[in-house]
C-alpha positions as CSV (number, residue, x, y, z in Angstrom):
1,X,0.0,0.0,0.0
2,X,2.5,2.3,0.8
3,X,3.7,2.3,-2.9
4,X,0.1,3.4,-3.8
5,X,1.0,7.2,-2.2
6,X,4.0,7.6,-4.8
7,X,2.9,8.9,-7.9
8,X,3.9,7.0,-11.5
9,X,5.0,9.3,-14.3
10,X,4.4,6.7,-17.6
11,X,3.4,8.8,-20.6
12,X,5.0,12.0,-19.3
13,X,8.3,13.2,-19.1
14,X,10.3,13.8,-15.9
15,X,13.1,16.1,-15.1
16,X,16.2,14.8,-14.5
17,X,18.2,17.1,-13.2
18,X,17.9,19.1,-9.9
19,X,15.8,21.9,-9.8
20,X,17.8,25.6,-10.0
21,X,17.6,28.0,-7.6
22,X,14.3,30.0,-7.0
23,X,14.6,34.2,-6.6
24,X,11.6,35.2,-4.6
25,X,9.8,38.4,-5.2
26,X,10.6,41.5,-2.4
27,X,7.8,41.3,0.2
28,X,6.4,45.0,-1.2
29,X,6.0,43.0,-4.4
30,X,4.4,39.3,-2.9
31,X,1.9,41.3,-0.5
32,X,0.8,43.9,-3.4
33,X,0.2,41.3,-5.1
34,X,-2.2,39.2,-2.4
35,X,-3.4,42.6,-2.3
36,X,-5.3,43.0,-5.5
37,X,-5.9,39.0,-5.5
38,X,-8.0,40.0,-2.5
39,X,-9.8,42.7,-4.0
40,X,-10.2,40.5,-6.9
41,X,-11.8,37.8,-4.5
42,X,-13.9,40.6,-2.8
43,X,-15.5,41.1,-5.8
44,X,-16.2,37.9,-6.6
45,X,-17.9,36.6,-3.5
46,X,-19.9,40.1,-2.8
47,X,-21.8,39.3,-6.4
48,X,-22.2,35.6,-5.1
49,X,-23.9,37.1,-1.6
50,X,-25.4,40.0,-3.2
51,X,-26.9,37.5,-5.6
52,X,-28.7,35.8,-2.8
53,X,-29.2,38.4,-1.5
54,X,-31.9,39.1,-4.7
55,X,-33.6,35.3,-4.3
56,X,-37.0,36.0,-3.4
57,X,-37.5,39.2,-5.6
58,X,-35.9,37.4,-8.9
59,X,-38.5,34.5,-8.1
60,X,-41.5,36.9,-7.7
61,X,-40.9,38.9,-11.0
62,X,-39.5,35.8,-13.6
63,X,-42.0,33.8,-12.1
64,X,-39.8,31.1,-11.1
65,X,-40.6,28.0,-9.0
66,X,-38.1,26.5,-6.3
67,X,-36.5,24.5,-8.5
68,X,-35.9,26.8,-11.2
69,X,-34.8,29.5,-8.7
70,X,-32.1,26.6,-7.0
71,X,-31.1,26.1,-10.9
72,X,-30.6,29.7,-11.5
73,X,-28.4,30.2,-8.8
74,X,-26.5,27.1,-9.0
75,X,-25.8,24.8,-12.3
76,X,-26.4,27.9,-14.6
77,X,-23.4,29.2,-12.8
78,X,-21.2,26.1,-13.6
79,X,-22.2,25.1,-17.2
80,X,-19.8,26.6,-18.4
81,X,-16.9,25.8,-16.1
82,X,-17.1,22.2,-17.6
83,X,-16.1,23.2,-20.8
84,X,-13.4,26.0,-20.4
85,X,-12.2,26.1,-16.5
86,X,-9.4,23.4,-16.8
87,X,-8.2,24.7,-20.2
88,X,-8.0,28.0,-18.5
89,X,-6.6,26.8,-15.4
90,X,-3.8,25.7,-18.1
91,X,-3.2,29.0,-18.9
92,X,-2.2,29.6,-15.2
93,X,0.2,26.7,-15.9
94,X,2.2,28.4,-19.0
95,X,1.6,32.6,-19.3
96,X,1.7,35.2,-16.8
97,X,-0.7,35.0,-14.0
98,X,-1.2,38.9,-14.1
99,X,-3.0,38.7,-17.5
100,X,-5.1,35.8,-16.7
101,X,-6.5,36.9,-13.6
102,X,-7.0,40.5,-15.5
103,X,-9.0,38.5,-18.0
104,X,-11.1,37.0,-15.9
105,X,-12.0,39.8,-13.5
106,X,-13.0,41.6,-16.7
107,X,-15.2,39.2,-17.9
108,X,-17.0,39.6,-14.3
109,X,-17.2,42.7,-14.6
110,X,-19.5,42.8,-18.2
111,X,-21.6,39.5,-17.3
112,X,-22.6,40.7,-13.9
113,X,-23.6,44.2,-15.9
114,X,-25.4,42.3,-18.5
115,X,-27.6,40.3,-15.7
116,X,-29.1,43.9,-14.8
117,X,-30.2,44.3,-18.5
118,X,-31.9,40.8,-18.5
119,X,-35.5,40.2,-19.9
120,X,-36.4,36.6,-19.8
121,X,-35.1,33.7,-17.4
122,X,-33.1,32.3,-20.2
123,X,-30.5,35.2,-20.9
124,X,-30.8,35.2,-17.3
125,X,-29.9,31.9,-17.1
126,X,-27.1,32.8,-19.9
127,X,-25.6,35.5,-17.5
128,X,-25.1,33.0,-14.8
129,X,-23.4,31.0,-17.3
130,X,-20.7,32.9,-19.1
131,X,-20.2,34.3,-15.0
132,X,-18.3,31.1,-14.4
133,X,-15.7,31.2,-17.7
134,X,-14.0,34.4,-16.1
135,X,-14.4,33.0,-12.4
136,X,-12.7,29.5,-13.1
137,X,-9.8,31.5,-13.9
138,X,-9.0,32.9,-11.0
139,X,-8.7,30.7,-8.3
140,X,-5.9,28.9,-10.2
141,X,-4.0,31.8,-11.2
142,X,-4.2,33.1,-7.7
143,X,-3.6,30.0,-5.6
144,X,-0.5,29.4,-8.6
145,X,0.8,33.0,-8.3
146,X,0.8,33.4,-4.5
147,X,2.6,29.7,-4.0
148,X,5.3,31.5,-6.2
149,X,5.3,34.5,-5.1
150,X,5.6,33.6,-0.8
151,X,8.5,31.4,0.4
152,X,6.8,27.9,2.1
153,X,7.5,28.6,5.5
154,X,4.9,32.0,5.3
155,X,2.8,30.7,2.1
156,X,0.1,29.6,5.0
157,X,0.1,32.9,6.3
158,X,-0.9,34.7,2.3
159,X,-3.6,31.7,2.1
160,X,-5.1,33.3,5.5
161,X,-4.9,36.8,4.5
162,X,-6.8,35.5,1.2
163,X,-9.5,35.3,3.5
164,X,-10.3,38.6,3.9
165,X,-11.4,38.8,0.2
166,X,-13.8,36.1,1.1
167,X,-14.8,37.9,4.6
168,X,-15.7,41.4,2.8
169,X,-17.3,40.5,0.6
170,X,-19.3,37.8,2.8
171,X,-19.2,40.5,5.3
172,X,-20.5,43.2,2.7
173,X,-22.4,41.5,0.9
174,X,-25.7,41.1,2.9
175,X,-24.7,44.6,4.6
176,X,-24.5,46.4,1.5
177,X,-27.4,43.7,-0.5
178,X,-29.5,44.6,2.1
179,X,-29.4,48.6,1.7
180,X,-29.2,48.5,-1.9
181,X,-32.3,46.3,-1.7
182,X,-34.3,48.6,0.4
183,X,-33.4,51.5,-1.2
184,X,-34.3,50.0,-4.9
185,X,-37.3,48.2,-3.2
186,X,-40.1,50.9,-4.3
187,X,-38.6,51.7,-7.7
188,X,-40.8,50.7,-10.5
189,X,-39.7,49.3,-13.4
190,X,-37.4,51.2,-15.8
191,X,-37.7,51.3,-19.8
192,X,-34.8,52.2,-21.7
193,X,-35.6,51.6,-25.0
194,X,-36.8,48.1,-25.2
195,X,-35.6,47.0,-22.2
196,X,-37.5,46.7,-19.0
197,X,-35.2,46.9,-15.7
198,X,-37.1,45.9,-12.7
199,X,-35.4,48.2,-9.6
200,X,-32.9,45.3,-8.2
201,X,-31.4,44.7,-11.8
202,X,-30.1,48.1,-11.2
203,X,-28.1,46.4,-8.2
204,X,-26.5,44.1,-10.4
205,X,-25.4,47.0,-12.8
206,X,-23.9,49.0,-9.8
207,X,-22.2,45.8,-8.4
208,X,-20.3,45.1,-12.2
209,X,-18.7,48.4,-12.4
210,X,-15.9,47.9,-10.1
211,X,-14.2,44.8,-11.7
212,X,-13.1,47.0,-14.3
213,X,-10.8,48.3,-12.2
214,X,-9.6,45.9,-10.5
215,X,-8.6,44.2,-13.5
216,X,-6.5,47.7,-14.3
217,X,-4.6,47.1,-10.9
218,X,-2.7,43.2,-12.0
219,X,-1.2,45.2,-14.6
220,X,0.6,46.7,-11.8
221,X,1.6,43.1,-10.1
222,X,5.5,41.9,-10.8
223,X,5.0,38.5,-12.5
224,X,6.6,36.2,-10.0
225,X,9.5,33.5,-11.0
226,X,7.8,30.1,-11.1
227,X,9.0,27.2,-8.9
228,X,10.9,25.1,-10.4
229,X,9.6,21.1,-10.3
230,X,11.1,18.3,-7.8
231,X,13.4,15.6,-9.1
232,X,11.1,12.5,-11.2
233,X,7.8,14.9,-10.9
234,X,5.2,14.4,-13.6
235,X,5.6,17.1,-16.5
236,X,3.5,17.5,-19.2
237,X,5.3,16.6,-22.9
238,X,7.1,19.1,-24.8
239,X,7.5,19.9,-28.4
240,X,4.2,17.9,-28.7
241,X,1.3,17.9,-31.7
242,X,-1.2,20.1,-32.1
243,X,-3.3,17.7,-31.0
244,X,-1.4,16.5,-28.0
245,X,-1.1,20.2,-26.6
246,X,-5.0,19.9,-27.1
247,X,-5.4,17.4,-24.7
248,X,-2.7,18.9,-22.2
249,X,-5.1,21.7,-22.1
250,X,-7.9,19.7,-21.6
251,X,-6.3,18.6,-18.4
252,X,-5.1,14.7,-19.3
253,X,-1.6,14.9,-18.0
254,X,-3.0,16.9,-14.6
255,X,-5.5,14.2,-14.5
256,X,-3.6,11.3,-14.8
257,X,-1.0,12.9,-11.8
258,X,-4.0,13.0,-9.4
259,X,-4.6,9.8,-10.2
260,X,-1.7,8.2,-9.8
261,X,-1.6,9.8,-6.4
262,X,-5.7,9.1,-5.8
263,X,-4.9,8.2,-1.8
264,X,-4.0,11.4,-1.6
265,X,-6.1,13.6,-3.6
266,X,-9.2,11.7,-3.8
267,X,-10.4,11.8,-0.5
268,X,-9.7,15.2,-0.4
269,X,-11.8,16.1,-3.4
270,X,-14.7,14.0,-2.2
271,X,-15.2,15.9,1.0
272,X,-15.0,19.1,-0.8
273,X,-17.3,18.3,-3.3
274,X,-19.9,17.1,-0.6
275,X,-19.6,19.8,2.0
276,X,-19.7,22.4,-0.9
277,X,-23.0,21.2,-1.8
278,X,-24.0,22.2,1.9
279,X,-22.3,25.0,2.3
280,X,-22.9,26.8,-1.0
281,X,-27.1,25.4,-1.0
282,X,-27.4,26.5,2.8
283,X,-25.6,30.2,1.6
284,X,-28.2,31.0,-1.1
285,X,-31.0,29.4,0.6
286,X,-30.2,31.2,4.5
287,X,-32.3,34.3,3.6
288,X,-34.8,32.2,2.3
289,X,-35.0,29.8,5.4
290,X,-35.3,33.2,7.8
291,X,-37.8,34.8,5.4
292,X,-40.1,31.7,5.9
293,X,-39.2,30.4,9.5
294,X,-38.8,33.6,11.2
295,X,-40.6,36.2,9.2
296,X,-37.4,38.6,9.1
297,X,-37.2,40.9,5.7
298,X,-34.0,41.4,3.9
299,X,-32.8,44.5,5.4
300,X,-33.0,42.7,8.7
301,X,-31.3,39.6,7.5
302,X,-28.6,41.9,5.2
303,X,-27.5,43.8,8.8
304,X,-27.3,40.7,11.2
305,X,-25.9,38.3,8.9
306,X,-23.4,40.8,7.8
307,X,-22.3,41.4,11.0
308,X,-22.3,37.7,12.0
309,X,-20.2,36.7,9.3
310,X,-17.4,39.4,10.1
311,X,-16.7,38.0,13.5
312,X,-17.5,34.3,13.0
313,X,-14.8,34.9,10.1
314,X,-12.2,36.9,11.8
315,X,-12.3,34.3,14.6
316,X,-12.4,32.0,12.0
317,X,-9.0,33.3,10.5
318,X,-7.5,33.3,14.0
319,X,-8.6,30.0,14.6
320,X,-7.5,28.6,12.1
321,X,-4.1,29.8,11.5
322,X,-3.2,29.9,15.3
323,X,-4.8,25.6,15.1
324,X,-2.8,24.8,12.0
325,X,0.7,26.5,13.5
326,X,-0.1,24.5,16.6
327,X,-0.3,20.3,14.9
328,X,2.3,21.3,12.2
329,X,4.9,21.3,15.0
330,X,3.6,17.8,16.0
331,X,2.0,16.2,12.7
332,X,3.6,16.2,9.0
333,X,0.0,15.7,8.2
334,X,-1.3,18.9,9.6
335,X,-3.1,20.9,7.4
336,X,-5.4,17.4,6.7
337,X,-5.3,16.8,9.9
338,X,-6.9,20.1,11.1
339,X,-9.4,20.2,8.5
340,X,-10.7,17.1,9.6
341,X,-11.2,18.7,13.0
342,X,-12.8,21.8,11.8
343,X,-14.8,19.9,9.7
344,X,-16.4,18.4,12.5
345,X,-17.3,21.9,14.1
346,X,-18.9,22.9,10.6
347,X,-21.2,19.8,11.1
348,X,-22.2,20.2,14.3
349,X,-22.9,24.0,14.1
350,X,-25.0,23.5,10.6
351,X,-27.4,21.3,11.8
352,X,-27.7,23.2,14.9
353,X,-28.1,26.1,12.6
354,X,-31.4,24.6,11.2
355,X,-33.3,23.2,14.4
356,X,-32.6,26.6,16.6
357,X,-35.8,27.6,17.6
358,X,-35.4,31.4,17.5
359,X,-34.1,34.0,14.5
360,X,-31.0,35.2,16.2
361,X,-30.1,32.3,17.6
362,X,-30.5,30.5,14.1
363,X,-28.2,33.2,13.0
364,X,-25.7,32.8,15.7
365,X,-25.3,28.8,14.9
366,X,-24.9,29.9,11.5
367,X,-22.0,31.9,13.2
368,X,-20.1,28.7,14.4
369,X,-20.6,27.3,11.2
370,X,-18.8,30.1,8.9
371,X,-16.2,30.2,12.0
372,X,-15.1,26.6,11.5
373,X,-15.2,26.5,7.6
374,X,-13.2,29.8,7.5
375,X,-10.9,28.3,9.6
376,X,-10.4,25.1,7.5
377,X,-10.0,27.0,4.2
378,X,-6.4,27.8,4.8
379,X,-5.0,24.4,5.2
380,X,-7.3,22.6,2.9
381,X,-5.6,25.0,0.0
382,X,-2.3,25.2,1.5
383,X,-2.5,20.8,1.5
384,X,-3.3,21.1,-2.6
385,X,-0.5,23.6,-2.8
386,X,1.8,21.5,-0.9
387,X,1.8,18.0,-2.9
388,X,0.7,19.2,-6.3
389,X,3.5,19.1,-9.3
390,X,4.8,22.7,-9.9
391,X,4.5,22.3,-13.5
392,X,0.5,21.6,-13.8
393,X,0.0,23.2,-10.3
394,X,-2.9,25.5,-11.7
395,X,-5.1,22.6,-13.4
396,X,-3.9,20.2,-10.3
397,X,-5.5,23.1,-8.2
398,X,-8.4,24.0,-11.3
399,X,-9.6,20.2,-10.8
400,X,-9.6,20.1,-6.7
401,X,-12.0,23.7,-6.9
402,X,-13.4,22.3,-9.9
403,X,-15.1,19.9,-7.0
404,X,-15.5,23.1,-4.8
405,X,-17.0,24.7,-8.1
406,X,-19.1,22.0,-9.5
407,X,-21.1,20.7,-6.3
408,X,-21.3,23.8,-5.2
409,X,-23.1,25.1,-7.7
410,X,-25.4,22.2,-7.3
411,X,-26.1,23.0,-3.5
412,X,-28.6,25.3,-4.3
413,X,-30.5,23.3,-6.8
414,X,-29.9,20.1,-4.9
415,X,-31.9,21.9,-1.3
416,X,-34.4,23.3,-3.8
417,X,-35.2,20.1,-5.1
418,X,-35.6,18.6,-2.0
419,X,-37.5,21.4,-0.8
420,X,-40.0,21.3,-3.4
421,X,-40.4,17.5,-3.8
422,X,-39.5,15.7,-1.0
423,X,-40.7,18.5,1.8
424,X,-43.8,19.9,-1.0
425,X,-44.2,22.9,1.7
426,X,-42.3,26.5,1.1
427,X,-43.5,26.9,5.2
428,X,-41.0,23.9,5.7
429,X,-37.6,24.7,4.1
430,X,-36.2,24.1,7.1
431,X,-36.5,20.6,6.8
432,X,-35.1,20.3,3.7
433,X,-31.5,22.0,4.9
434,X,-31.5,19.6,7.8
435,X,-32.0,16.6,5.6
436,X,-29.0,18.0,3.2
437,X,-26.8,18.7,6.4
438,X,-27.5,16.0,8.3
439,X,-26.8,13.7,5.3
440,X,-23.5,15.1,3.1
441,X,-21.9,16.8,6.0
442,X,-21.2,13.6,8.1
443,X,-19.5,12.0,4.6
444,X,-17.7,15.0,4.2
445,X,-15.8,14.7,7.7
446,X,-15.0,10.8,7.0
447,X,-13.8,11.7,3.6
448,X,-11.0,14.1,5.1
449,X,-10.5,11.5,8.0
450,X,-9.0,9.3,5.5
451,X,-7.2,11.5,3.8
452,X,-4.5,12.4,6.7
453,X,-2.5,9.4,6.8
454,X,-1.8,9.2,2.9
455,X,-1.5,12.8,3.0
456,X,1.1,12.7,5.9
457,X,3.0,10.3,4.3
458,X,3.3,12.5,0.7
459,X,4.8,15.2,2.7
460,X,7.2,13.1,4.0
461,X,8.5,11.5,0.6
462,X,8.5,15.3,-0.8
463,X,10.5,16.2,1.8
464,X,13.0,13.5,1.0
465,X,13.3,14.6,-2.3
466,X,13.6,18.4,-1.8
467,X,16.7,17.8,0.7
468,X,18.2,15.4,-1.7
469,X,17.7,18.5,-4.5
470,X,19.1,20.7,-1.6
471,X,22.4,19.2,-0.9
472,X,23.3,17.8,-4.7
């Protein structure tokens, strides 16, 4: 068995010699850098929340049923991503990050615009679609560029300060969703021409704007020098065909290194992919459940989640990187090791979430919940980072998110779906997030349970390797 943890390299070509020396950016250059990334990530989980945010209004005036409303928000957004996110993770692999991620962030920028200008559920539908090509770049690119960018003793601590572009715009999000939503509440529809803009597409328009920027800003990032691979790594095939490169793109050579390494990796990517189903269905469908359960509006729900996500995350971030510090210095397996553990927290807070009997302390459960998974972010990216070959590290990384990503997406149409025909009552959404919690979030905990040992024993055999490359 222990053979089964070493990856195999037939059909690709392996370097031979050791790796050169690498030159790491000044710390001005790494931490502007993470800088815009964050701003970039603001931007892309504030649409996300703001998004929700909208859920109930974009049902009343498309007409939409449960189902159609958990589709909307979920596989719509991932259709795409099937067909161009690995190819474009591939890009992360071979030109400068800066460009890709300005790419991307553009492409944000005009679909989340041209959602505001939408007149039927279909090219509402299409919005959510094209949303995904320009957000499947840029958690490769980011994930590649900051590993390259921050030596490996402090590349834990840029994954945490990542965070903060998840805990604005989680944070702002339902803040700023729920003014904007007041404020646009009363407005009547708009006609410009032949279009007709109901008030909270105008929200959509205002939230597109600043991507443009942002994408202005990587011009400005220094291009870091890429890390060079480890002796016998898998590399994908130069000088190849047309057709060859093709594939390469398509991510065959980064699929074949996961696999060949599948006690490692595929644990891993199962309890993603089942937790994200959770997580991501129980984000969209939170205001939802308090609409129905408690009778709160948005404005209510936009000012006391905001504010319950900014301290469950800080903690979050504390916890987390203050946890993982503490089992590295014991455990070669630790960043596994503490996700399983915070894994467990997000369980046990989720379900708790759902059965609390009152609004706020519904809301405070949900608390615990974004507290533990904000806390087991960091390692769980820093563990992908850690084993995965430099030289396919973005589609290595665009296939683990592509789990993240893809069942995600599906969390909201999955609980909407349950909602409608196994619960039947709208009254009783509740039910439905407790039979989705209760089920996939258990799973999800075993998953990453089995993935420490294998995953210890990786870091070991890298570790070998890189002070054999050290010392020759």
């Amino acid at each position: 068995m222990a053979g089964a943890s070493t990856p195999t390299t037939v059909g690709m070509e392996q370097l031979s010699t050791a790796p050169t020396s690498k030159l790491w950016p000044s710390q001005p250059a790494a931490y502007w850098a993470l800088f815009v990334i964050v701003l970039a990530t603001f931007l892309t989980f504030f649409d996300s929340v703001v998004f929700g945010m909208l859920a109930e209004r974009i049902k009343a005036d498309f007409g939409l049923s449960d189902s159609q409303l958990g589709f909307l928000a979920g596989p719509a957004s991932i259709i795409c991503y099937l067909f161009v996110g690995i190819p474009l993770a591939r890009l992360a692999d071979i030109f400068p990050r800066k460009y890709v991620l300005a790419g991307g962030v553009t492409v944000i920028g005009i679909v989340t615009c041209l959602g505001g200008l939408a007149q039927t559920f279909t090219q509402f539908v299409g919005t959510r679609v094209f949303l995904a090509a320009g957000g499947s770049a840029h958690a490769p690119s980011a994930y590649s560029l900051l590993a390259d960018a921050f030596p490996p003793k402090i590349l834990t601590r840029a994954f945490a300060l990542l965070q903060f572009g998840f805990i604005g715009g989680s944070t702002l999000g339902p803040f700023v969703g729920g003014l904007l939503i007041g404020i646009t509440a009363d407005w009547g529809p708009s006609h410009i021409g032949s279009l007709t803009i109901f008030g909270w597409q105008w929200i959509l328009i205002w939230t597109g704007l600043p991507a443009f920027l942002v994408a202005l800003l990587f011009f400005t990032i220094k291009e870091p020098q890429r890390m060079p691979p480890v002796e016998g790594a898998p590399l994908p095939p130069e000088n190849a065909s047309t057709g060859r490169n093709i594939i390469t793109f398509m991510g065959w050579d980064a699929a074949k290194a996961i696999h060949a390494n599948r006690r490692v990796y595929y644990p891993m990517f199962g309890a993603l992919a089942l937790s994200a189903i959770e997580t991501f269905g129980l984000a969209f469908w939170r205001v939802p459940f308090m609409i129905r359960t408690f009778g709160w509006n948005e404005v209510e729900i936009g000012a006391a989640l905001g504010m319950t996500i900014l301290v469950a995350s800080l903690l979050g971030l504390f916890l987390g990187g203050i946890f993982v510090e503490w089992l590295a210095k014991r455990h070669k397996d630790a960043n596994v090791r503490a996700a399983f553990i915070l894994f467990c927290g997000t369980t046990i807070s989720s379900i708790t979430a759902v059965l609390m009997p009152t609004g706020w302390g519904s809301m405070i459960a949900f608390g615990f919940a974004g507290m533990f998974g904000i806390a087991g972010a960091v390692p769980q990216n820093a563990a992908i980072q850690r084993v995965a070959p430099n030289a396919m590290r973005g589609q290595v990384t665009a296939f683990y998110l592509f789990m993240f990503t893809f069942f995600g997406a599906m969390g909201s149409f999955v609980i909407g779906l349950v909602a409608q025909y196994v619960i039947g009552d709208p009254a009783k959404l509740w039910q439905a997030l407790l039979i989705t919690a209760g089920t996939l979030l258990p799973l999800a905990t075993f998953l990453m349970f089995r993935a420490i040992k294998p995953y210890g024993e990786e870091v070991v055999r890298l570790e070998a390797l890189e002070r054999v490359a050290a010392t020759s």
